[in-house]
C-alpha positions as CSV (number, residue, x, y, z in Angstrom):
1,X,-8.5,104.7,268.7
2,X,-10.0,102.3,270.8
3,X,-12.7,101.1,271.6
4,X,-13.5,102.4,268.1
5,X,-11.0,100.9,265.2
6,X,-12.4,97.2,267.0
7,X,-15.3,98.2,264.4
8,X,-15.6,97.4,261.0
9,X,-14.2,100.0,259.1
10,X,-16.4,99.8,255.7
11,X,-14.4,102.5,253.5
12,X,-11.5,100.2,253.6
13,X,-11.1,97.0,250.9
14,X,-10.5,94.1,253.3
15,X,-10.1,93.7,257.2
16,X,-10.5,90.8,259.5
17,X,-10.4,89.7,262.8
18,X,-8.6,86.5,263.8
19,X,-8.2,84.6,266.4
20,X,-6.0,81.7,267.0
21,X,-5.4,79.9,270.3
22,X,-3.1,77.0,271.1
23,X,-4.6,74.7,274.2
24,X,-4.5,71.6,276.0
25,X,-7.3,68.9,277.3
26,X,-7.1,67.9,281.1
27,X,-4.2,64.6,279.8
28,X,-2.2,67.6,278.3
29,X,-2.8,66.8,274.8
30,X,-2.1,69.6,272.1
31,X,-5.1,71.1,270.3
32,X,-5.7,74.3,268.4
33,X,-8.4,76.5,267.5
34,X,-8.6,79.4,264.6
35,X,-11.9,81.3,264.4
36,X,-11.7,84.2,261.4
37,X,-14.3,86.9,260.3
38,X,-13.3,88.5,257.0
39,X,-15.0,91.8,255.6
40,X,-14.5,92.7,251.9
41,X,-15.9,95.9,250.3
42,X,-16.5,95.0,246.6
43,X,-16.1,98.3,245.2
44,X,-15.1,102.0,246.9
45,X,-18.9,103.2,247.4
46,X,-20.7,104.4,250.0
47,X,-22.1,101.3,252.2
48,X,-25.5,100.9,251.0
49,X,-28.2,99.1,253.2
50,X,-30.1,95.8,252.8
51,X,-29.2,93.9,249.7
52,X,-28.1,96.7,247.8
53,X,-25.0,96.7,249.9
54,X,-21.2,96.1,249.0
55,X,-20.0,94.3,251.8
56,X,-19.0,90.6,251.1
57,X,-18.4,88.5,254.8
58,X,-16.4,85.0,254.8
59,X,-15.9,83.2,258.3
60,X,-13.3,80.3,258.7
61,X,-13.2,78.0,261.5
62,X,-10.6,75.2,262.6
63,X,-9.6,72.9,265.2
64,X,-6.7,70.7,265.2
65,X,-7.3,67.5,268.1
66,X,-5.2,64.6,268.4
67,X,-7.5,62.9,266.2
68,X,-6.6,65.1,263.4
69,X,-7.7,69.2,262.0
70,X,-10.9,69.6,260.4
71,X,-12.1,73.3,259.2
72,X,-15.0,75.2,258.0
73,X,-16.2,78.4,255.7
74,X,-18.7,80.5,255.2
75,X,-20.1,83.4,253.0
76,X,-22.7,86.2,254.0
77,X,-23.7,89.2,251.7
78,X,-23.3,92.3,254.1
79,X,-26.6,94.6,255.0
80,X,-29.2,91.9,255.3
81,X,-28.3,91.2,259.5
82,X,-26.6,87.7,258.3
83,X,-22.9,88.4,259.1
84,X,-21.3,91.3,260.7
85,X,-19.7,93.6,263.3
86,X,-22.0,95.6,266.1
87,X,-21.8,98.8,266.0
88,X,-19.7,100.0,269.3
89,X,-20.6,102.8,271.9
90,X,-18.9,103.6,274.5
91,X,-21.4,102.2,276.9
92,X,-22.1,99.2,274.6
93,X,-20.5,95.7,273.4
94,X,-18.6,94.4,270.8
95,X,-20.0,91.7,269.1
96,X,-19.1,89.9,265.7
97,X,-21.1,86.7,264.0
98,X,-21.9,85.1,260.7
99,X,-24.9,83.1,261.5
100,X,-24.6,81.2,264.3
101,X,-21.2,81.9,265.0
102,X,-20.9,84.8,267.4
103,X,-18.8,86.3,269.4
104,X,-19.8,88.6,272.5
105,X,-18.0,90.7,274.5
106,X,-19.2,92.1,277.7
107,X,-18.7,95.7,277.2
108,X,-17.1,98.0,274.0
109,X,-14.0,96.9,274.5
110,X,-12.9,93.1,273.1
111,X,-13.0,91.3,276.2
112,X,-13.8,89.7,277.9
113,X,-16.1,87.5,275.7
114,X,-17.3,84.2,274.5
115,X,-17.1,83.2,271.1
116,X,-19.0,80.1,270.0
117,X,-19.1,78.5,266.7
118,X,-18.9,74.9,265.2
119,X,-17.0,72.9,262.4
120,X,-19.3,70.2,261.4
121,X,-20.2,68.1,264.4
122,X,-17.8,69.7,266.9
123,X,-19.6,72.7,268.9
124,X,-17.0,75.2,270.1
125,X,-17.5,77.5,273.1
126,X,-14.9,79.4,274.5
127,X,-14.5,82.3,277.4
128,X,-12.1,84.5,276.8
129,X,-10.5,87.2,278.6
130,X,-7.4,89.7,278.2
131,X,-4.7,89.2,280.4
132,X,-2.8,92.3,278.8
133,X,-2.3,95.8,276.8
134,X,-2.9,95.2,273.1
135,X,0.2,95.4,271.0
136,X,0.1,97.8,268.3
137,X,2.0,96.3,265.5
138,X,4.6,98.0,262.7
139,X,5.0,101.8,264.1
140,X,2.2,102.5,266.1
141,X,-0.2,100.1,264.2
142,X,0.6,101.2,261.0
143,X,2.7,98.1,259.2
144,X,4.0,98.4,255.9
145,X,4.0,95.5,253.7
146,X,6.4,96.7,250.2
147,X,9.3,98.9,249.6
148,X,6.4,100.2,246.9
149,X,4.6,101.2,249.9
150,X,1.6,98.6,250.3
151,X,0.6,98.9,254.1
152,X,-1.7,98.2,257.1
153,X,-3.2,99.6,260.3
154,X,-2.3,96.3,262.3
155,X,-2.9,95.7,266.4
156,X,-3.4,92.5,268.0
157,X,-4.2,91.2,271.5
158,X,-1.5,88.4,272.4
159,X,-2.1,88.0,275.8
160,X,-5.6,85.9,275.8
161,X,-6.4,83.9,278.3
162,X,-8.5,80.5,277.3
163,X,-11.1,78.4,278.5
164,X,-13.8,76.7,277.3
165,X,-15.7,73.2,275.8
166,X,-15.2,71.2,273.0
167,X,-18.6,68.9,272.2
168,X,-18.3,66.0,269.5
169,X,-21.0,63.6,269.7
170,X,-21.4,62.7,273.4
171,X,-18.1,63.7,274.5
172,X,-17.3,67.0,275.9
173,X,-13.2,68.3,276.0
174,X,-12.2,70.5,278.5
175,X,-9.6,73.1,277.2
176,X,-7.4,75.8,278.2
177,X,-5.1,77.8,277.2
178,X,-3.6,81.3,275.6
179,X,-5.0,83.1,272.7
180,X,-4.1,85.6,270.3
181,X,-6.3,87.9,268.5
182,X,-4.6,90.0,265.0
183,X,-7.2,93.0,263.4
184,X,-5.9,94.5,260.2
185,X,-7.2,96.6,257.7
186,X,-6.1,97.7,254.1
187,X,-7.2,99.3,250.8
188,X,-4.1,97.6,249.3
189,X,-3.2,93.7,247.9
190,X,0.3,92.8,247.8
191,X,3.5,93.9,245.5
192,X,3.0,92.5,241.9
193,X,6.2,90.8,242.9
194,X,5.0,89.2,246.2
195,X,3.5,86.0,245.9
196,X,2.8,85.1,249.5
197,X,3.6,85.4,252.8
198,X,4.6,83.0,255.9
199,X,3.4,83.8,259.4
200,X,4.1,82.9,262.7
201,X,2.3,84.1,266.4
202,X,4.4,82.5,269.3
203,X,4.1,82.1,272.9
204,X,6.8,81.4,274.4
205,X,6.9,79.9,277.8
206,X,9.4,83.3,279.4
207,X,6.5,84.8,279.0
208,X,7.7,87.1,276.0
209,X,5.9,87.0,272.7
210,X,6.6,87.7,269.0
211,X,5.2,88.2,265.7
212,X,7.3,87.3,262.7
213,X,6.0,87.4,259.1
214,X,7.5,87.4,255.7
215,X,6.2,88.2,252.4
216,X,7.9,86.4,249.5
217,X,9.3,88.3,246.5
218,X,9.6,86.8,243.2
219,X,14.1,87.8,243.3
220,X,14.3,86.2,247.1
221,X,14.9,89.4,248.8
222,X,11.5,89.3,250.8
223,X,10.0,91.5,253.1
224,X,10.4,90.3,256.9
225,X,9.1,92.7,259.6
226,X,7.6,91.5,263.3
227,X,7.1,92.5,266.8
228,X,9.0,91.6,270.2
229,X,6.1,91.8,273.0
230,X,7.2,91.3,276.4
231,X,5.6,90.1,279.0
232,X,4.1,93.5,280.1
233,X,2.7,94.4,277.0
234,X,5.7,96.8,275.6
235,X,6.3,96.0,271.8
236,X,9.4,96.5,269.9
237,X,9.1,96.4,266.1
238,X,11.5,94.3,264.5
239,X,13.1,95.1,260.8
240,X,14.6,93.0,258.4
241,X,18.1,93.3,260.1
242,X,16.3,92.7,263.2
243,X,14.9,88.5,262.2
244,X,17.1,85.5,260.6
245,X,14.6,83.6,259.0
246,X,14.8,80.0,257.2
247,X,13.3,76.7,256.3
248,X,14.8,73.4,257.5
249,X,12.3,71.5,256.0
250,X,10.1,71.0,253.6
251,X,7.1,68.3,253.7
252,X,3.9,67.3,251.3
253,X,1.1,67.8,252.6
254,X,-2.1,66.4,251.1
255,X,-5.0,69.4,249.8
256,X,-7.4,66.6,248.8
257,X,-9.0,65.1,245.5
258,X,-5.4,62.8,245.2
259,X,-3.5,65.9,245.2
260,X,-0.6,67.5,247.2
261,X,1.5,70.6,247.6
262,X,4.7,70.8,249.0
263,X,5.3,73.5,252.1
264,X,8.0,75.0,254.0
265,X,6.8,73.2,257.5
266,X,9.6,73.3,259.8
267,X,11.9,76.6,260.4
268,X,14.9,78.2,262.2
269,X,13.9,81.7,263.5
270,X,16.7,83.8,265.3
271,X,16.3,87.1,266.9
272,X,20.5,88.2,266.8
273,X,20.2,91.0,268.6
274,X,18.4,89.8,271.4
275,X,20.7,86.2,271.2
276,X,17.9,84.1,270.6
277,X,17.6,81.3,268.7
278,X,14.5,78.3,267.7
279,X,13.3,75.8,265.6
280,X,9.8,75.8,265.0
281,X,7.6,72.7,263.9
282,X,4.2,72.0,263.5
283,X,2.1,69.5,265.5
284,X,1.7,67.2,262.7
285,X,1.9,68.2,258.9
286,X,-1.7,68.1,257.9
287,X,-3.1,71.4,259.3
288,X,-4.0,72.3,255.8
289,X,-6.9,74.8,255.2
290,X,-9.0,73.5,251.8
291,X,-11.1,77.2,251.7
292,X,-11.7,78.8,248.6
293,X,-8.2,80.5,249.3
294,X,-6.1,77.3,250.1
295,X,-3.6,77.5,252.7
296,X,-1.7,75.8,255.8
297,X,-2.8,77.3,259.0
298,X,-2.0,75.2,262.3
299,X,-0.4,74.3,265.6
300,X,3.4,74.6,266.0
301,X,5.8,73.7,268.6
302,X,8.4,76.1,269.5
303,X,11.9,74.9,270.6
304,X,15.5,76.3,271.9
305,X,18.5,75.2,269.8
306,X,19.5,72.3,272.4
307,X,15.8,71.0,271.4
308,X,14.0,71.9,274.9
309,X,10.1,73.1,274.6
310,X,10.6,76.8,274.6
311,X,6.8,77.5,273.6
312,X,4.0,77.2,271.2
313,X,2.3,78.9,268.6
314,X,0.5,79.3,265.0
315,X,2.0,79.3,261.7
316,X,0.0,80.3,258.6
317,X,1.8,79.8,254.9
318,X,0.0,80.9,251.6
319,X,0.6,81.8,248.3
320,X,2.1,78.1,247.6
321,X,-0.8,76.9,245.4
């Protein structure tokens, strides 16, 4: 129920809400930009206020420029005005921040905003605005996770348009571009046999986009569900059946402190039903994301099988270290 469930929704374990968006300078150079705002109850009480509360807040920030990606985190203790998610009316705004990093919509509903935030040196401003219905992900938000059960309430907003400035040091970087905005929230971690999970949000340039993600199991038979969005907003959800879904390559990418890890970085995604077909690669390997919770989040291209740009997108892989 909206604009409600763009809240925080405090009885549940774990939500966030996380926004990617793929975007070019004015000499049509690739960047990328991931802002994230996690919530985590640390026990199933009633939300206390001021420091006596439960909630636990952790922010991530990245961009990826042609000089290379560079990332950020952050930890707030919930109730103390530090980190969190306003309140919503229906004749209010929506806003979300963890110190200085706040985003500010102009009404209840998500957008249109501005988010601004920084990693390191690099200030971040961006306007954003919703150039479509949100996509309500699984069946009618509700995405399960397991054949044990494990599930979600799962929406996202994939039609974002972008704008905005990039400041580092004297230099300022006009970008724009598309966004795409996933809110989830769960009482429930994966399967004991699930180890991880690969993810990929892609615009393609027919206008059409699509979800895809796949949570590994220990015996190979893993759990693959996504979403077909078209371009007026309708959604199909996508089964197992439904998605062909493999690695064609597999690089090292470097985690820091003389150490590596090797990741599944380039793919072949197939959609039989609808006869399409495309390889997916990143922008360059080293997207990696050295937070607390290590993992590779970053810019990919999208391409038909005769090796024409078909799109763009973001690919997160954890669970491999």
């Amino acid at each position: 129920e909206f604009p409600r469930d763009h809240a925080a929704h405090p009885d549940y374990r774990i939500e966030w809400w996380y926004l990617t968006a793929n975007l070019v300078d004015r000499e049509g150079r690739q960047w990328g930009l991931q802002w994230t705002l996690f919530r985590q109850a640390l026990s199933p009480d009633k939300t206390a206020s001021g420091w006596h509360s439960n909630q636990i807040w952790m922010a991530h920030a990245a961009i990826t420029t042609p000089a290379g990606h560079f990332h950020e985190q952050r930890f707030a203790r919930g109730g103390i005005g530090q980190a969190g998610v306003t309140r919503i009316s229906r004749d209010g705004y929506f806003g979300a921040w963890m110190d200085d990093w706040q985003w500010r919509s102009n009404g209840a509903a998500l957008f249109p905003a501005q988010l601004s935030f920084t990693v390191g040196e690099r200030q971040v401003v961006l306007s954003l605005e919703a150039a479509g219905n949100l996509a309500l992900n699984g069946i009618d938000g509700y995405s399960q996770k397991s054949a044990q059960g494990q599930a979600s309430y799962y929406y996202s907003q994939p039609h974002i348009k972008v704008s905005g400035v990039v400041t580092d040091g004297d230099k300022k970087i006009e970008l724009t571009g598309q966004g795409w905005l996933d809110r989830e929230w769960s009482s429930q971690a994966l399967a004991e046999n699930q180890q991880g999970w690969d993810w990929f949000s892609l615009h393609l340039n027919d206008g059409h986009k699509l979800m895809v993600y796949q949570l590994r199991h220990d015996d190979g038979e893993h759990w693959i569900s996504g979403n077909w969005i078209s371009p007026r907003s309708g959604t199909q959800l996508l089964g197992r059946s439904a998605i062909n879904l493999s690695s064609t390559r597999i690089g090292t990418v470097a985690t820091g402190d003389n150490e590596s890890v090797e990741l599944p970085l380039e793919w072949r995604l197939s959609l039989p039903d609808h006869q399409r077909s495309w390889q997916i690669r990143p922008l360059y390997d080293q997207q990696w994301m050295g937070t607390s919770i290590p993992y590779w989040e970053g810019v990919v291209l999208v391409e038909d099988e005769q090796g024409n740009p078909a799109g763009v997108g973001y690919m997160e892989l954890t669970g491999y270290q």
